[in-house]
C-alpha positions as CSV (number, residue, x, y, z in Angstrom):
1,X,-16.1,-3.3,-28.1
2,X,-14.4,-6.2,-25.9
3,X,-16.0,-6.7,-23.1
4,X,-14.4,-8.3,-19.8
5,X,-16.9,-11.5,-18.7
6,X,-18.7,-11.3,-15.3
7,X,-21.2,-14.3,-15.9
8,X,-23.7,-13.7,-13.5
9,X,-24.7,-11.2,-10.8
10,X,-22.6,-12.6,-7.9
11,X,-19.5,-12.3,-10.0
12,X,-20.6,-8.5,-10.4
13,X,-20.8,-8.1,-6.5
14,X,-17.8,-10.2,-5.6
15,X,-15.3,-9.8,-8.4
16,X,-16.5,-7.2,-11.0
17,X,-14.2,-4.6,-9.2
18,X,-11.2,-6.3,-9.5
19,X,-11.7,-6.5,-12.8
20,X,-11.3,-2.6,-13.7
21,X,-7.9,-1.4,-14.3
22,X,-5.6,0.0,-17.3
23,X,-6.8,-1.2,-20.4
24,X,-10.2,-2.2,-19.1
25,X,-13.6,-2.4,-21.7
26,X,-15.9,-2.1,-19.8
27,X,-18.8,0.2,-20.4
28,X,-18.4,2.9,-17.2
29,X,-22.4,1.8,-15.4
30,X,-20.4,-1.2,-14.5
31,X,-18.3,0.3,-12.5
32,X,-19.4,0.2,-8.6
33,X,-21.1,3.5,-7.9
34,X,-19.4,3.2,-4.4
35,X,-16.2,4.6,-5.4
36,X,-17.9,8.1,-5.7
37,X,-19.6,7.6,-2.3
38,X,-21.1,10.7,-0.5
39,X,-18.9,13.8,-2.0
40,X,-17.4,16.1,0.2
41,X,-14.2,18.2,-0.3
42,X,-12.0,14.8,0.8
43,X,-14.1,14.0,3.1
44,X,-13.7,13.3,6.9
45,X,-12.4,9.9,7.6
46,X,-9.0,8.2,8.3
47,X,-7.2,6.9,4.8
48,X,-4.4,4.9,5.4
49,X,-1.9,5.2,2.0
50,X,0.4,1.7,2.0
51,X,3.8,1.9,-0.1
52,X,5.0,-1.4,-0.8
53,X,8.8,-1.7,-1.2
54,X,9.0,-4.5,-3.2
55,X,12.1,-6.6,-3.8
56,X,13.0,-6.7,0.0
57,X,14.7,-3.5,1.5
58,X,18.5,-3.7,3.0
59,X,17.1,-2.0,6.2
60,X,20.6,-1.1,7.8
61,X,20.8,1.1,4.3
62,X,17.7,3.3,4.9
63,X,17.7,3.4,9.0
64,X,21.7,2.9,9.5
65,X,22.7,1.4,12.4
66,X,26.0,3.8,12.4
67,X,26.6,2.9,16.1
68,X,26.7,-0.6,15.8
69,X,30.4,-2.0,15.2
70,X,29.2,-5.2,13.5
71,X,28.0,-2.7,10.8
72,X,31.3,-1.1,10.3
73,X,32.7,-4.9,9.9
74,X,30.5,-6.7,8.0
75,X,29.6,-3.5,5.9
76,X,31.9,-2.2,3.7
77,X,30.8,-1.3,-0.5
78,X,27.6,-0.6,1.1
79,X,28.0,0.9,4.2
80,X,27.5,4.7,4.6
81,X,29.8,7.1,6.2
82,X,29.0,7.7,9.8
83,X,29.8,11.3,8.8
84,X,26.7,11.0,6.0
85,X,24.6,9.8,8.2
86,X,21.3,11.9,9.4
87,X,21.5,11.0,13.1
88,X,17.8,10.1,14.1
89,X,19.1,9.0,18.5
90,X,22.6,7.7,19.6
91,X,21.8,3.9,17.8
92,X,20.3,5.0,14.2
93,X,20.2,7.4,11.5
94,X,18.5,7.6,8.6
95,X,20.3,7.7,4.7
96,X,21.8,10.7,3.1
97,X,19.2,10.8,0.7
98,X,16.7,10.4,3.3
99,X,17.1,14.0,4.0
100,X,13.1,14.8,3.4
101,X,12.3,12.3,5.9
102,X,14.6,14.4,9.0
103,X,12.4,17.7,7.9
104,X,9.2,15.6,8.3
105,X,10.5,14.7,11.8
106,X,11.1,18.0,13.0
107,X,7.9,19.2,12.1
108,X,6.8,15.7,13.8
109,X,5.4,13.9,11.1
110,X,7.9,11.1,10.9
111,X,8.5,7.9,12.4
112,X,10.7,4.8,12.3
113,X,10.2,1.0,13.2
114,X,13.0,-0.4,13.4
115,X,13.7,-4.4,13.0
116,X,10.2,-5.3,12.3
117,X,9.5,-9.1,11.0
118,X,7.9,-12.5,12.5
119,X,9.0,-16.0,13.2
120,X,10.1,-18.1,11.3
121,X,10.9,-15.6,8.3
122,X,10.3,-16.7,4.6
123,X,13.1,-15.6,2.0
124,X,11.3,-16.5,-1.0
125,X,9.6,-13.3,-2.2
126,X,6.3,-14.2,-3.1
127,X,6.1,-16.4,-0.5
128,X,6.9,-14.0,2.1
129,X,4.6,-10.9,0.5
130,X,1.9,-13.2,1.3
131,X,2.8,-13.4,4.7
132,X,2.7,-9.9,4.9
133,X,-0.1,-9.4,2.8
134,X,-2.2,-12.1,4.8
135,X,-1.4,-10.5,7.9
136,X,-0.7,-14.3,8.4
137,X,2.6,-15.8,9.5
138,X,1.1,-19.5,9.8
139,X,0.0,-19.1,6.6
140,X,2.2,-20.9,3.5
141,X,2.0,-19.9,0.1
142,X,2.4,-22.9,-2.7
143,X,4.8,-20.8,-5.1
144,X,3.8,-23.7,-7.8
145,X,0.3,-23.2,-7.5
146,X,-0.2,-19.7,-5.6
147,X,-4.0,-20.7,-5.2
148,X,-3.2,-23.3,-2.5
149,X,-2.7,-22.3,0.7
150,X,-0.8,-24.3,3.2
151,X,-0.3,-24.4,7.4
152,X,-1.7,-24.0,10.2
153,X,-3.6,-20.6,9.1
154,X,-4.5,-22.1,5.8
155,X,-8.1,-23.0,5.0
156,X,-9.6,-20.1,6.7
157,X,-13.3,-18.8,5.1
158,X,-12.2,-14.7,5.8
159,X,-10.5,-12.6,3.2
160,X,-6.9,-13.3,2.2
161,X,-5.7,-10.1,2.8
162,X,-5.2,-8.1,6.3
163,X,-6.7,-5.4,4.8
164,X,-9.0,-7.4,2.8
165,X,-10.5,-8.7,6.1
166,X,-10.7,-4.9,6.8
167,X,-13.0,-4.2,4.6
168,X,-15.7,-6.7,4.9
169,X,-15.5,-6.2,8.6
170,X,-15.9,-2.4,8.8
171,X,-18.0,-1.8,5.6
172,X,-20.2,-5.0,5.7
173,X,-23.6,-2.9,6.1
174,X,-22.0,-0.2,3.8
175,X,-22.8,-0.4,0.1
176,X,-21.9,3.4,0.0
177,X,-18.5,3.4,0.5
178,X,-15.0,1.7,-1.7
179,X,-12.8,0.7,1.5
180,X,-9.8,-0.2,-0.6
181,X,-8.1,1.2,-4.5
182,X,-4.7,0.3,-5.9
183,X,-3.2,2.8,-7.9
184,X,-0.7,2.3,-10.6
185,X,-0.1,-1.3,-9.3
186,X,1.8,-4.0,-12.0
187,X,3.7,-7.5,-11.3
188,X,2.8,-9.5,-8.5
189,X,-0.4,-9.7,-7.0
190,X,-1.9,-7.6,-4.0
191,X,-3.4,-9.7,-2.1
192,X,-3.5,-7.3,1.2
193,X,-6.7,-6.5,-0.7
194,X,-8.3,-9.4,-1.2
195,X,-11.9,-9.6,0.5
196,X,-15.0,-12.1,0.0
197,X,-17.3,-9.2,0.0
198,X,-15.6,-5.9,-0.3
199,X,-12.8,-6.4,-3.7
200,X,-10.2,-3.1,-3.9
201,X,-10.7,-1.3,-7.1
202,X,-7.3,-0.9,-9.6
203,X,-6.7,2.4,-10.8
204,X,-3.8,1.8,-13.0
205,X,-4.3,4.8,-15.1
206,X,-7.2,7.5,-14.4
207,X,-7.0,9.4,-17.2
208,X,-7.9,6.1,-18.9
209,X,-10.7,5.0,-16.6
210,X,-13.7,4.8,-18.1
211,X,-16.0,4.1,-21.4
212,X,-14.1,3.8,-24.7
213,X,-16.9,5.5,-26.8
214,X,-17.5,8.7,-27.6
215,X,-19.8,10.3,-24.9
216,X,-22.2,11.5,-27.1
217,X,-22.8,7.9,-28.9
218,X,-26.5,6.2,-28.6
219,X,-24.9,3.2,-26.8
220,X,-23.2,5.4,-24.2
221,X,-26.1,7.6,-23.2
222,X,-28.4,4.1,-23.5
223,X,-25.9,2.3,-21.0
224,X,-25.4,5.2,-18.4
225,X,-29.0,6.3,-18.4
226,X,-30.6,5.7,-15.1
227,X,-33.8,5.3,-16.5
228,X,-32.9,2.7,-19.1
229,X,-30.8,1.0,-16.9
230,X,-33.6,0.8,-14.2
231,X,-36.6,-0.2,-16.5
232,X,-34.8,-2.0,-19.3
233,X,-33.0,-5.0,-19.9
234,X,-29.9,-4.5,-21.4
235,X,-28.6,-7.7,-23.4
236,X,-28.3,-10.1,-20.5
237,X,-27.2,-7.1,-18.1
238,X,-30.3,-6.7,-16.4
239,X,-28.9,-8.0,-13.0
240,X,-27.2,-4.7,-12.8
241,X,-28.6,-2.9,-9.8
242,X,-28.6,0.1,-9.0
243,X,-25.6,0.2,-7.1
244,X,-24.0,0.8,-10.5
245,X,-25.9,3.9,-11.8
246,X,-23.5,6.8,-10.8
247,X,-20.8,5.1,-12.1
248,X,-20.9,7.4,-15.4
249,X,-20.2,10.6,-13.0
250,X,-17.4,8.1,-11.0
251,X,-15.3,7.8,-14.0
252,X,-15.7,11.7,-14.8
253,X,-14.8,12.2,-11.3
254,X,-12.0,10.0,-11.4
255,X,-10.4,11.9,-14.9
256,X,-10.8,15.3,-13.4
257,X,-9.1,14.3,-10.6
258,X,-6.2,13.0,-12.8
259,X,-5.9,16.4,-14.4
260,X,-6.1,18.0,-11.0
261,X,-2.7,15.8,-10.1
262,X,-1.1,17.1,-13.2
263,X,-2.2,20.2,-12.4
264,X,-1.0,21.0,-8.5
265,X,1.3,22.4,-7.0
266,X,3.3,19.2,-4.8
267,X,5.8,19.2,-7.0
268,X,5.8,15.7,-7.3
269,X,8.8,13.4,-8.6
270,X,8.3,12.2,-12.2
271,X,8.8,8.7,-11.2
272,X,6.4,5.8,-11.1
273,X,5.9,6.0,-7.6
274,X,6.0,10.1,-7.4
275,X,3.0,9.4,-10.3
276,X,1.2,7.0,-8.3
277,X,1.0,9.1,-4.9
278,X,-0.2,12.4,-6.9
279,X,-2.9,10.0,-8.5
280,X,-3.8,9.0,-4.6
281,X,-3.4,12.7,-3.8
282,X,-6.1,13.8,-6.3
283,X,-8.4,11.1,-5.6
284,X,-8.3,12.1,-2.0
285,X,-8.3,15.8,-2.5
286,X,-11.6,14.7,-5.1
287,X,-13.8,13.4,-2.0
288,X,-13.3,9.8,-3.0
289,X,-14.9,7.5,0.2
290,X,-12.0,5.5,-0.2
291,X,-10.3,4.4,3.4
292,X,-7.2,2.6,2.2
293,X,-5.0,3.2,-0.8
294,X,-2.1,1.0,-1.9
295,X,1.2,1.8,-4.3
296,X,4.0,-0.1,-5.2
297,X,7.6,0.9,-5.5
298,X,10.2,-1.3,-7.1
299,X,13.3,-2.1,-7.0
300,X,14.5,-3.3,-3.5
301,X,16.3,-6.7,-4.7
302,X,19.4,-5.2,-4.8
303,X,22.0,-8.7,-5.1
304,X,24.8,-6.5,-6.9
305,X,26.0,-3.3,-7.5
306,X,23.6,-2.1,-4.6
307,X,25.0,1.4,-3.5
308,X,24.3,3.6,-6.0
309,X,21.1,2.1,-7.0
310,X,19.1,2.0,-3.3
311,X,20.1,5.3,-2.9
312,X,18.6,6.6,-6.0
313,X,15.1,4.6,-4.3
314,X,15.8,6.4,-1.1
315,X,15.7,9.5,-3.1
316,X,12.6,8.7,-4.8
317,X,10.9,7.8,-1.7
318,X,11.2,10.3,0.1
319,X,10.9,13.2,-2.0
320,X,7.4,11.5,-3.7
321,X,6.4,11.2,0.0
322,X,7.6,14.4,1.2
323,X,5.3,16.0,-1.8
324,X,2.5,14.0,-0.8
325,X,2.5,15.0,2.6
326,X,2.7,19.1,1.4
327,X,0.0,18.1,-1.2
328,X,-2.2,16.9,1.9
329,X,-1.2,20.0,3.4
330,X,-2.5,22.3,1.2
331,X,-5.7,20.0,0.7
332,X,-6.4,20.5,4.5
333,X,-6.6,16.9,4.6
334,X,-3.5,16.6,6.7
335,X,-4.9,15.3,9.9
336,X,-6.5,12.4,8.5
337,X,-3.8,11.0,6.8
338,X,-1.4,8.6,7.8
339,X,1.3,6.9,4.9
340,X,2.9,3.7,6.1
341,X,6.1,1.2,3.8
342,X,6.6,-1.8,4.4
343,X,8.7,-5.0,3.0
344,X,8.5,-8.9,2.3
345,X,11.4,-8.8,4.1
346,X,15.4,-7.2,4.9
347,X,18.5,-8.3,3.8
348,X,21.2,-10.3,4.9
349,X,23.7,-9.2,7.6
350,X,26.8,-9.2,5.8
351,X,27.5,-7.4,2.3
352,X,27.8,-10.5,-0.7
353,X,30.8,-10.4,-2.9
354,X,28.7,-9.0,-5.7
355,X,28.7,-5.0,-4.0
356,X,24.9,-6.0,-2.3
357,X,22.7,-8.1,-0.5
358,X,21.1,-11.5,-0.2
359,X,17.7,-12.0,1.4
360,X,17.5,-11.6,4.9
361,X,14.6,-11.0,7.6
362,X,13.8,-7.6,9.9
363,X,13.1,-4.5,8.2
364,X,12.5,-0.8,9.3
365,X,8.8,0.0,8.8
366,X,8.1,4.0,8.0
367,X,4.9,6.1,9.3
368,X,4.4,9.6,8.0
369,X,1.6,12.1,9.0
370,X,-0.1,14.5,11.6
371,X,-1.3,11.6,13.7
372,X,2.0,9.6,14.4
373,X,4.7,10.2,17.5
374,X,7.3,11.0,15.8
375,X,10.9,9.4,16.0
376,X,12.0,6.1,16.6
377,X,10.1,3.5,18.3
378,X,12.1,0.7,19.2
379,X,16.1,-0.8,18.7
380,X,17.5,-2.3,15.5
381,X,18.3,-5.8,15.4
382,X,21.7,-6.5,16.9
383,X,24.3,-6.8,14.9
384,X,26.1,-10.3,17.0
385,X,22.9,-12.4,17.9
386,X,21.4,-13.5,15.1
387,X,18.5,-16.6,14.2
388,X,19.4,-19.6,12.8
389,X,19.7,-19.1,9.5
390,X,22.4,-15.8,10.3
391,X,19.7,-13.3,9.8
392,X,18.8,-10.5,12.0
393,X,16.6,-11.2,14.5
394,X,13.0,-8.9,14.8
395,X,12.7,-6.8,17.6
396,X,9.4,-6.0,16.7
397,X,6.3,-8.2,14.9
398,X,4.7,-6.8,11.6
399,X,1.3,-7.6,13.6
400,X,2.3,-4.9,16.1
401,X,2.2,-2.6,14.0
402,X,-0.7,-3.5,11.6
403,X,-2.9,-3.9,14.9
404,X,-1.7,-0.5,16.2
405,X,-2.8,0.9,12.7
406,X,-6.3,-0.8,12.9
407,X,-7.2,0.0,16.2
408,X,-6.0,3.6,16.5
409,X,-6.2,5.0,13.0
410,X,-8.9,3.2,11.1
411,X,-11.0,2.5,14.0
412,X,-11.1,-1.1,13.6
413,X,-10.8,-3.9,16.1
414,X,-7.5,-5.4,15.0
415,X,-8.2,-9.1,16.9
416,X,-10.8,-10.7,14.6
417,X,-9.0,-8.9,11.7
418,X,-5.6,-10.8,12.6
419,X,-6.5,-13.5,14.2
420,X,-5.1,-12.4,17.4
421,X,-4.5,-10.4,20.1
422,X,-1.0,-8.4,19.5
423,X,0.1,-5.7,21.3
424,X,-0.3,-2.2,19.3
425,X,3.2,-0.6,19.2
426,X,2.5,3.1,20.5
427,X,3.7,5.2,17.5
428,X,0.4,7.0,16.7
429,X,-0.9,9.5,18.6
């Protein structure tokens, strides 16, 4: 067997968790017991459930600003009909393919941000998924060495990530709970996760989570014995507290809640992303003490031939969150829900004469659950005032929204956590 190296007892604490994920060797005791946490049937805490739309979403193709006029100019191989269009108020509608989204609203589960951004935008994309991942807009990420950090928010000793700071602020007494799992996350990094005390857990495949042996094997039952692993040394192991020993009836946990996903009732897309939330969906529906969960869905850097292709993601979305909200539904874990997207960053104003869209800046921003006020908070960028660069301008700051999210759904004061005092949009209830 091939084990991953954690040399000493700190890297255990600090990093072990980060190191379990597809494909991982390591034996299951390993694994933090605090992913199982106190079991109830899903608990009763807030979870926050983070879509990432990676690639940078064309924003006026999602939530379309039909009433504009610069639209209908500067739009035309990517522009929808105003007559497709699912009006939303007399400014925006959302996408044809959207259409899950308008039921969610009239049940008043859904709501839209739109034009949401910073200062100073960043068009590279890893630079500017750090931004939002840091929570930071001071902050610079080195693309050449993304281990440096640069500007006036570099430097600092918290977490990385917004959510990483999260974590060790709300759970820094609490060994009991995992704040923060990815699920079915590849490419880039997630550094929204990153903590100095309190590392996310990857879960890139359940069904695979766990030890590699055959249950019933000597060195199996030897390294997930309690008693062993509290009165023996085990091979240089012996650091191994007991923070580690239910970690045997985590990974069981974790596999029978993958065969509950494949098992319910959601109807759930058969795409990555429709995968990924049933995966979330199970684990939450299992009692996992998880507070935030975080997917990835692809595709967004549409430079050519964008129509057909962002409406197939529109699709996707929706209908994977659409069955994820009747999945929490049926749970009875509705009210303590809330799903959020978000974006490095929107595309350019103007179409390119490739049939798509160059990087831009502001970005709609959508909440679904119980607990938001549904419809749409705000105005979309205007369509004949734009920054320097030629870019929409953001009518609303990402930190808004994050510190409306900490301080009214997770319970957590959102100032030391960003750095700042920003004031909460009110789109929750």
């Amino acid at each position: 067997m091939t084990n991953s190296k954690i040399a000493t007892r700190r890297d255990f604490l600090t990093k072990g968790l980060g190191l379990v994920g597809v494909g991982a060797t390591l034996p299951n005791f390993l694994v933090h017991s605090a992913l199982a946490g106190p079991q109830t049937q899903g608990g009763d805490h807030r979870t926050l459930v983070l879509i990432e739309m990676s690639g940078g979403h064309d924003g006026p193709s999602g939530l379309v600003p039909y009433s504009m006029d610069g639209y209908h100019r500067l739009r035309k191989m990517t522009r929808i009909n105003e007559r497709q269009v699912i009006r939303l108020n007399d400014e925006v509608g959302l996408n044809p393919n959207l259409r899950p989204f308008k039921e969610l609203l009239d049940q008043g589960k859904f709501a839209a941000i739109p034009g949401v951004g910073y200062p100073n935008p960043n068009y590279s994309h890893e630079a500017a998924m750090y931004i939002w991942h840091s929570g930071d807009p001071t902050k610079r990420l080195n693309v050449n060495n993304p281990s440096a950090v640069t500007g006036a928010g570099g430097g600092r000793s918290d977490a990385v990530g917004w959510i990483g700071r999260y974590a060790d602020n709300a759970f820094n007494n609490d060994s009991e709970t995992q704040p923060s799992v990815v699920v079915g996350s590849t490419g880039s990094r997630f550094w929204l996760m990153d903590a100095n005390r309190r590392q996310a857990l990857n879960i890139s495949d359940p069904a695979a989570f766990g030890f590699r042996y055959g249950q019933q094997e000597p060195l199996y039952q030897r390294l997930n014995a309690v008693d062993a692993a509290k009165q023996t040394k085990i091979d240089g192991l012996e650091y191994i507290t007991h923070t580690a020993m239910a970690a045997n009836s985590t990974s069981q946990r974790i596999q029978e809640a993958a065969a509950k996903a494949k098992a319910n009732t959601a109807n759930y897309p058969n795409s990555a992303l429709g995968k990924s939330l049933r995966t979330v969906g199970a684990l939450i529906g299992g009692g996992m003490s998880t507070r935030v969960y975080f997917v990835r869905h692809g595709g967004y850097d549409t430079h050519s031939g964008q129509r057909g292709r962002h409406d197939r993601l529109m699709a996707d979305l929706s209908n994977s969150i659409a069955a994820f909200q009747r999945d929490m539904t049926a749970q009875g874990n509705d009210d303590r829900l809330l799903l959020m997207t978000f974006s490095e960053f929107g595309r350019t104003v103007a179409e390119n004469n490739s049939q798509g869209t160059d990087h831009g800046s502001a970005t709609p921003m959508f909440l679904v659950g119980n607990g938001v006020k549904a419809g749409v908070h705000g105005h979309h960028p205007s369509y004949e005032h734009f920054n320097p660069q030629g870019h929409f301008i953001p009518t609303h700051d990402f930190r808004s929204v994050y510190a409306e999210v900490l301080d009214k759904w997770l319970g957590a004061p959102s100032k030391p956590i960003l750095g700042g005092k920003f004031e909460p949009i009110n789109c929750l209830a």
